[in-house]
C-alpha positions in Angstrom: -25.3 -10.8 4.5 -21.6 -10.5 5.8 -19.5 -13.9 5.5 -17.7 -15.3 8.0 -15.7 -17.3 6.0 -13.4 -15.7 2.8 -15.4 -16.4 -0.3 -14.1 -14.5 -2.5 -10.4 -13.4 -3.8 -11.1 -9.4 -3.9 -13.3 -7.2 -2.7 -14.2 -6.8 -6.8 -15.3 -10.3 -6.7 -17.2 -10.0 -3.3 -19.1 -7.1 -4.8 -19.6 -9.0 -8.2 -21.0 -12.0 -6.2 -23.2 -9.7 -3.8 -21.3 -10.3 -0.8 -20.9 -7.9 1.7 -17.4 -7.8 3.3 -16.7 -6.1 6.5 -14.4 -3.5 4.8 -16.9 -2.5 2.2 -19.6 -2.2 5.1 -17.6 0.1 7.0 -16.4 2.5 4.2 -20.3 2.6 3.4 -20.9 3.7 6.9 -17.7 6.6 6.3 -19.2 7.7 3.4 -22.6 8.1 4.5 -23.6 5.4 1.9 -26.0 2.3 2.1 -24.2 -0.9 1.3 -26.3 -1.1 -1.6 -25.3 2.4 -3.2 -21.6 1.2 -2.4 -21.5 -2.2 -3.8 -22.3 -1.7 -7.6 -19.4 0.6 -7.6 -17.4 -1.4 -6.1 -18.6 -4.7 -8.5 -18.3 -2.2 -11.8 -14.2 -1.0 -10.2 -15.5 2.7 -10.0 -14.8 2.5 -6.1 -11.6 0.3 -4.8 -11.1 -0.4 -1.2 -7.4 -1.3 -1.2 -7.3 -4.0 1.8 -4.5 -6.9 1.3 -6.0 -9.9 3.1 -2.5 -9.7 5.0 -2.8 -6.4 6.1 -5.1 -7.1 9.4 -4.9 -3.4 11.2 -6.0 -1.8 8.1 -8.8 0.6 8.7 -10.8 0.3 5.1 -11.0 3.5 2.8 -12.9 3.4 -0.2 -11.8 5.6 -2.9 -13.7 6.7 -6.2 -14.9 10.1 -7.6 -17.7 9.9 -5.8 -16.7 9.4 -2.3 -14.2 12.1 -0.5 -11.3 12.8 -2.1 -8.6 10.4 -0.1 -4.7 11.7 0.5 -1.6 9.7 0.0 1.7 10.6 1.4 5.2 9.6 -0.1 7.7 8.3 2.9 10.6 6.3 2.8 14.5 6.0 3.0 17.1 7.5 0.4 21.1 7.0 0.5 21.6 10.6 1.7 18.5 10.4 4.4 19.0 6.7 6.0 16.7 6.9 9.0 14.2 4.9 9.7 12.6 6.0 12.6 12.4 9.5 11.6 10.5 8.5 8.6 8.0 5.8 11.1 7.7 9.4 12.9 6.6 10.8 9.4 4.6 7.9 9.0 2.3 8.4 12.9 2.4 12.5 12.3 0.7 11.4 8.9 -2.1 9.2 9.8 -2.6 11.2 12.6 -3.5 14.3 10.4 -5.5 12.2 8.4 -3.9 10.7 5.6 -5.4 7.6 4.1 -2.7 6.0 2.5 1.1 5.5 3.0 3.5 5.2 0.4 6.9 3.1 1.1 9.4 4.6 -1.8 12.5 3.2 0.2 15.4 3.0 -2.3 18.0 2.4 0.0 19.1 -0.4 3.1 17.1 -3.2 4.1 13.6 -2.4 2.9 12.1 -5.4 4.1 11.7 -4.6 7.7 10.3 -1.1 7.5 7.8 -2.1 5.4 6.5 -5.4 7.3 6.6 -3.0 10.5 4.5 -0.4 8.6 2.0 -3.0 7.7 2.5 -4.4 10.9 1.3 -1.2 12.4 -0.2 1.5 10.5 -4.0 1.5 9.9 -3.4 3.7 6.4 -3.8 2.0 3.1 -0.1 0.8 2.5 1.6 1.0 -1.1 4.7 0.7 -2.8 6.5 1.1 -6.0 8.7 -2.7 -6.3 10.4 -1.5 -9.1 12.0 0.9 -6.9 12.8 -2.1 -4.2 14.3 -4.8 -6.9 17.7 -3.2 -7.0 17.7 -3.3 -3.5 16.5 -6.3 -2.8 18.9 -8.0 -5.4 21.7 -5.5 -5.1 22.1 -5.9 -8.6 22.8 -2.8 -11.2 19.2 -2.4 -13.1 20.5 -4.4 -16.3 21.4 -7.5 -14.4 17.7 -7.8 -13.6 15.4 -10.1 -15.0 11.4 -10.2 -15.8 10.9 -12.7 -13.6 12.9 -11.0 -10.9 10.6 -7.7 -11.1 7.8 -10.2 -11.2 9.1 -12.1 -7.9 9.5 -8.3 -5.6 5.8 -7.9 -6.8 4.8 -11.2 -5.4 7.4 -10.2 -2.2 5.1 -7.1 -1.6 1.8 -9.3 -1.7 2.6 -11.4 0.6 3.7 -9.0 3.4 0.5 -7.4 3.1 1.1 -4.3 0.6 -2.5 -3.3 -0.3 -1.6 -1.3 -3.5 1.1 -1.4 -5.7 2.2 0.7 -8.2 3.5 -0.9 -11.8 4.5 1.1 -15.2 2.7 -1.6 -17.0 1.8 1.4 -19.9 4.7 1.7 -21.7 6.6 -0.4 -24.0 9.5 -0.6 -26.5 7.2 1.2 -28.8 7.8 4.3 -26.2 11.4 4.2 -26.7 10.9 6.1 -30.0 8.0 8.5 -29.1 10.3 10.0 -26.8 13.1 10.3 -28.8 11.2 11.5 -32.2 9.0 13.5 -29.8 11.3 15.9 -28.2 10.3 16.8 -24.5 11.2 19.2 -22.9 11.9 16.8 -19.4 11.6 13.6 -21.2 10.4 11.1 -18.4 10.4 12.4 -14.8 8.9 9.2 -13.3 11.1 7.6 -11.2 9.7 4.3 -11.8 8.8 4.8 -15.7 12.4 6.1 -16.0 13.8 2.5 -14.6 11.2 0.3 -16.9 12.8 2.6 -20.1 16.3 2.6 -19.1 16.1 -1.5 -18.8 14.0 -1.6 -22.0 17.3 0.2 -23.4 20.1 -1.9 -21.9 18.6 -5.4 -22.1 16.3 -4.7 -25.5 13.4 -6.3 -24.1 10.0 -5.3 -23.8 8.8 -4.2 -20.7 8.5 -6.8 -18.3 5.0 -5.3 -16.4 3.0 -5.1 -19.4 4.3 -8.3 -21.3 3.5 -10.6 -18.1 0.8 -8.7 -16.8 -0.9 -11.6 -16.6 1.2 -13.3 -14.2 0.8 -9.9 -12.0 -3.1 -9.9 -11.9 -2.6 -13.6 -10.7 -0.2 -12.4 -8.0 -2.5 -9.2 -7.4 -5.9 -11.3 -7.3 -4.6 -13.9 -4.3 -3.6 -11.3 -2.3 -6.5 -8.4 -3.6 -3.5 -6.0 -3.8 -4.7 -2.6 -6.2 -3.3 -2.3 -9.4 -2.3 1.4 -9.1 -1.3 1.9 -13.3 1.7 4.1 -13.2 2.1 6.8 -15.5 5.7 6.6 -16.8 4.9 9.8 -19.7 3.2 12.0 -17.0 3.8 15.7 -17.6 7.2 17.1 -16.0 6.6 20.3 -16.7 3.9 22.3 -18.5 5.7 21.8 -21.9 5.0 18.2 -22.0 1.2 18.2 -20.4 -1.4 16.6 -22.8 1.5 15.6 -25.2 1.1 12.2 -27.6 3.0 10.0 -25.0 1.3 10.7 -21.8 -2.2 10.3 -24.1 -0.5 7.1 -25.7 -0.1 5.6 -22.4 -3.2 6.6 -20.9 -4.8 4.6 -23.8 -2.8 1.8 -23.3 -4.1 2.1 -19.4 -7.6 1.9 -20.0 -6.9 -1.5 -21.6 -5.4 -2.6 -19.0 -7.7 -1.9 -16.7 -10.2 -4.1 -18.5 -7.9 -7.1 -18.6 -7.5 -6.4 -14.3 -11.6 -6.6 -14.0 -11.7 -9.5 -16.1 -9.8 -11.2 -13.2 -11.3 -9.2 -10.7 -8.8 -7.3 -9.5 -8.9 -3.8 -8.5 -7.5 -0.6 -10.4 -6.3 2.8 -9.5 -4.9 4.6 -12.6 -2.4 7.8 -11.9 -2.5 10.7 -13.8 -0.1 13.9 -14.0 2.2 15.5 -13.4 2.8 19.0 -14.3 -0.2 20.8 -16.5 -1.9 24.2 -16.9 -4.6 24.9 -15.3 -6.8 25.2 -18.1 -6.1 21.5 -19.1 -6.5 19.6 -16.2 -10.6 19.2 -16.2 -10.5 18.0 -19.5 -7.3 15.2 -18.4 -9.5 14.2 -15.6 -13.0 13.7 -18.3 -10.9 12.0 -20.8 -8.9 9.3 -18.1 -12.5 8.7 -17.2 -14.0 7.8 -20.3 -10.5 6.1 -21.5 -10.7 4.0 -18.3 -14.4 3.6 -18.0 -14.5 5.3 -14.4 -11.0 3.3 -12.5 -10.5 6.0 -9.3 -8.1 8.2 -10.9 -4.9 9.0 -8.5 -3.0 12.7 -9.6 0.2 14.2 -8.2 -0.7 17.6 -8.1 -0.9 18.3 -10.7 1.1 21.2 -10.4 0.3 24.3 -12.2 3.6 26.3 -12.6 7.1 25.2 -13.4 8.4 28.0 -11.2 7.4 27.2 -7.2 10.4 25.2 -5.6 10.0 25.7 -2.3 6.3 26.3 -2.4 5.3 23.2 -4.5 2.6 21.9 -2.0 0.4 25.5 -2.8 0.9 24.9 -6.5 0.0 21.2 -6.1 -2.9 22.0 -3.7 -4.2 24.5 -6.7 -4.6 22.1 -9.1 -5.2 19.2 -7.2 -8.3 21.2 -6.4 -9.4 21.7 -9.6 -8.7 18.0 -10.6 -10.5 16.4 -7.8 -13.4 18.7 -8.3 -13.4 17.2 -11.9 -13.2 14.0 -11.4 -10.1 12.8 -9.3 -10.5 10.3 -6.3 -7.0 10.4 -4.5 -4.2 13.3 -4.4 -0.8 12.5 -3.7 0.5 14.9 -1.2 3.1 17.6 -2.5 5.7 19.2 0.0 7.7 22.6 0.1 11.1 20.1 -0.6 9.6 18.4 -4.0 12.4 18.9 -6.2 14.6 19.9 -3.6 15.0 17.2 -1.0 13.7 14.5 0.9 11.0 16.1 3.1 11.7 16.6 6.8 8.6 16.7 9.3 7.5 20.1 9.1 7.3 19.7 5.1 5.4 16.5 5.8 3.0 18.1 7.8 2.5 21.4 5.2 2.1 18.9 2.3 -0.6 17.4 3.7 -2.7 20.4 5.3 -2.0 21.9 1.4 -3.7 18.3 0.4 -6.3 18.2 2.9 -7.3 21.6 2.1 -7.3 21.1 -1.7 -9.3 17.3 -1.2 -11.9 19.3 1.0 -12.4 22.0 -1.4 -13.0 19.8 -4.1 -15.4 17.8 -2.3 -17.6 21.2 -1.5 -17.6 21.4 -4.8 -19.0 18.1 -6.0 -21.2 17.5 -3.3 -19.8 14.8 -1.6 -22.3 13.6 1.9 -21.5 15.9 4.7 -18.4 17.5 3.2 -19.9 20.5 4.2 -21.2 20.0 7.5 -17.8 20.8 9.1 -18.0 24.5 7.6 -21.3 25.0 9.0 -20.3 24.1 12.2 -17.4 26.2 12.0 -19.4 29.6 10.3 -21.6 29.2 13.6 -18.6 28.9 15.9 -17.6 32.2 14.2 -20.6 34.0 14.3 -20.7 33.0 18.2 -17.0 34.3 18.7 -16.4 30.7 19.8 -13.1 30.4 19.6 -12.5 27.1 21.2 -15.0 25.4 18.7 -13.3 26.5 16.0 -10.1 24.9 17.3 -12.3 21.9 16.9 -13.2 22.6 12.6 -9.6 23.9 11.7 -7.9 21.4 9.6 -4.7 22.5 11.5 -5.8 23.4 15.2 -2.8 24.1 16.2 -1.8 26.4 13.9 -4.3 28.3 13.9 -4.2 28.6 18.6 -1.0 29.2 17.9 -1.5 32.5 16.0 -4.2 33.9 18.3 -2.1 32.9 21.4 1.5 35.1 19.7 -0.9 37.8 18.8 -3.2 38.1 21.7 -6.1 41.0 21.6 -6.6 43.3 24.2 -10.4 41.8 24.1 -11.2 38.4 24.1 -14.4 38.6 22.0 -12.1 40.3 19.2 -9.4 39.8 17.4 -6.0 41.5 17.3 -6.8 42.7 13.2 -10.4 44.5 13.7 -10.2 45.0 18.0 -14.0 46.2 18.4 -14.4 46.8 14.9 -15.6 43.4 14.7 -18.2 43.2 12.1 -19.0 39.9 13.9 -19.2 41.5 17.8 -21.4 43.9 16.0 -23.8 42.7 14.1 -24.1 40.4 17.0 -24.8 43.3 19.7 -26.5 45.3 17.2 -29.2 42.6 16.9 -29.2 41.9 20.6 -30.2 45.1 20.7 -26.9 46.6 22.8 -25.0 49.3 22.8 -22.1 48.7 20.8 -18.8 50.5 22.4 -16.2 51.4 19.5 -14.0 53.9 21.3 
């Protein structure tokens, strides 16, 4: 039965113990799940439901290869893009379109309050990068940083309610020389993974998330913040994918994640990048044996070097293919990825390309009721319906907006076929009418 009272440190633990927690009952009740289907995989870390016990207006998602495919979308501040309530407006047009989880890459101002606001007020899973925020928050150059002050802006994000977090615990000083003996062709493209190697280079030490890991699952277990493993090696460009260091690292993830379940804290584990098409099935088969089933987390990937400008189609393409296979969250891609700091309208086309490329995917895998919304939409069609199909589109708008501009002389046709519907007649045609052509 539900507790009243906090029994347990994470919703891992709950699970392990049996208990059902409010969040987990309602993401059962999303997912068109029983409790009990829902709570092994949440005891056995194959679902997480990323809920800091300081985040109070979250509205639980569960997210695992089983369940639909969940979206996250990047926001946050930049020196050349300083506004903070544009990027809040980001932030309502996002969970307003349906994204599941926000993620607060700020690298520039006072991070503190735009964050507690977004956790404040946003139902969306909240996460961050703190890597990212310990310059900041310091205002200290990288090398003047210490472990323990990395270790301090992940306990900062805890406590202000941050319910994932994502840490390039997977490489190490042993990395240093697989990428310079290795030779690739973009080196490391993570923004995070690039700061851990750069302060493994200026200070000599070993990285300071996988040597005091430890400390972190404490930090992460009092709060149940996610571990999301960051993938410093991932695939920049098609070059790289499948290379020895993103495989390396992935190894070196799938240990980790056994040391987080042994405290009972939750694990998402990222995954590329940039990679052919033809690869990225097998990437999502091998992360799931390597990480014995963790809810794998993939940006993109993208499937052509050669797209700026259209980066959220070629992210949407193989996102596709790599949440049919196996992926449990897709981090949205915009038209300005590699170009600039998104505006709105990229917002918004970065996450219809998401939604359309989670959707697919969970067509294809069978996910509960992924495809009632199509049905409902092929008899809206068939019934020349055009106000219930406003009501399946992924993007209504859009899509009112097009037949409004090009309006038909008819209104049971469209402006492309007039009364050479195939649709107005098959439909008069077994209503037994005439059908008029001319």
């Amino acid at each position: 039965m539900e507790k009243k009272t906090r029994e347990y440190a994470t919703q891992m633990e709950a699970a392990r113990k049996k208990i059902i927690t409010k969040e987990l009952r309602k993401v059962a009740e999303k997912e068109q799940m029983s409790v009990e289907e829902l709570l092994p995989l949440v005891a056995e870390g194959k679902v997480v439901i990323c809920a800091n016990k300081n985040h109070t207006c979250i509205e639980p998602q569960g997210v695992g290869s089983m369940l639909r495919t969940k979206i996250n979308v990047n926001l946050g501040v930049s020196r050349d893009c300083k506004d903070y309530n544009v990027e809040m407006e980001k932030v309502m047009q996002a969970v307003h379109m349906g994204a599941e989880a926000i993620m607060d890459l700020s690298s520039h101002g006072d991070t503190i309050p735009f964050r507690r606001k977004l956790i404040a007020e946003c139902p969306a899973m909240i996460g961050t990068v703190p890597i990212y925020d310990s310059v900041i928050h310091y205002q200290r150059d990288l090398d003047a940083l210490t472990a323990q002050d990395f270790i301090d802006v992940v306990r900062l994000h805890a406590q202000d309610g941050v319910d994932f977090v994502t840490l390039h615990c997977g490489i190490t000083r042993k990395t240093i020389e697989q990428i310079r003996k290795n030779n690739r062709k973009m080196n490391i493209v993570s923004r995070g993974g690039s700061l851990v190697f750069a302060w493994m280079c200026m200070t000599g030490n070993e990285n300071p998330f996988y040597e005091y890991f430890d400390e972190i699952l404490e930090i992460c277990r009092e709060y149940d913040v996610t571990i999301s493993l960051g993938d410093a090696c991932r695939p920049g460009c098609l070059a790289d994918a499948s290379d020895v260091c993103q495989i390396e690292e992935l190894v070196r993830l799938g240990e980790l994640t056994k040391r987080a379940w042994e405290k009972d804290v939750q694990v998402m584990v990222e995954g590329p990048g940039h990679m052919p098409m033809d690869q990225i099935a097998a990437n999502m088969k091998i992360q799931q044996t390597i990480c014995c089933g963790a809810p794998f987390y993939v940006l993109g990937p993208l499937v052509t070097d050669i797209a700026p400008g259209y980066d959220h189609i070629t992210a949407a393409i193989g996102g596709s293919i790599a949440a049919a296979a196996g992926a449990a969250f897709l981090c949205y891609v915009t038209p300005a990825e590699h170009l600039a700091l998104p505006n709105l309208e990229d917002v918004k086309q970065g996450i219809i390309a998401s939604k359309i490329a989670a959707h697919a995917a969970d067509l294809a895998k069978g996910v509960r009721g992924a495809r009632v919304i199509d049905d409902r939409m092929a008899d809206a069609r068939r019934a020349l319906d055009w106000e219930a199909q406003w009501e399946c589109a992924i993007d209504s708008e859009t899509a009112k907006r097009i037949r409004e501009e090009r309006k038909p002389e008819y209104d049971d046709t469209c402006s492309m076929c007039g009364k050479f519907c195939a649709v107005r007649s098959m439909n008069k045609a077994l209503a037994g009418e005439h059908i008029d052509i001319l």
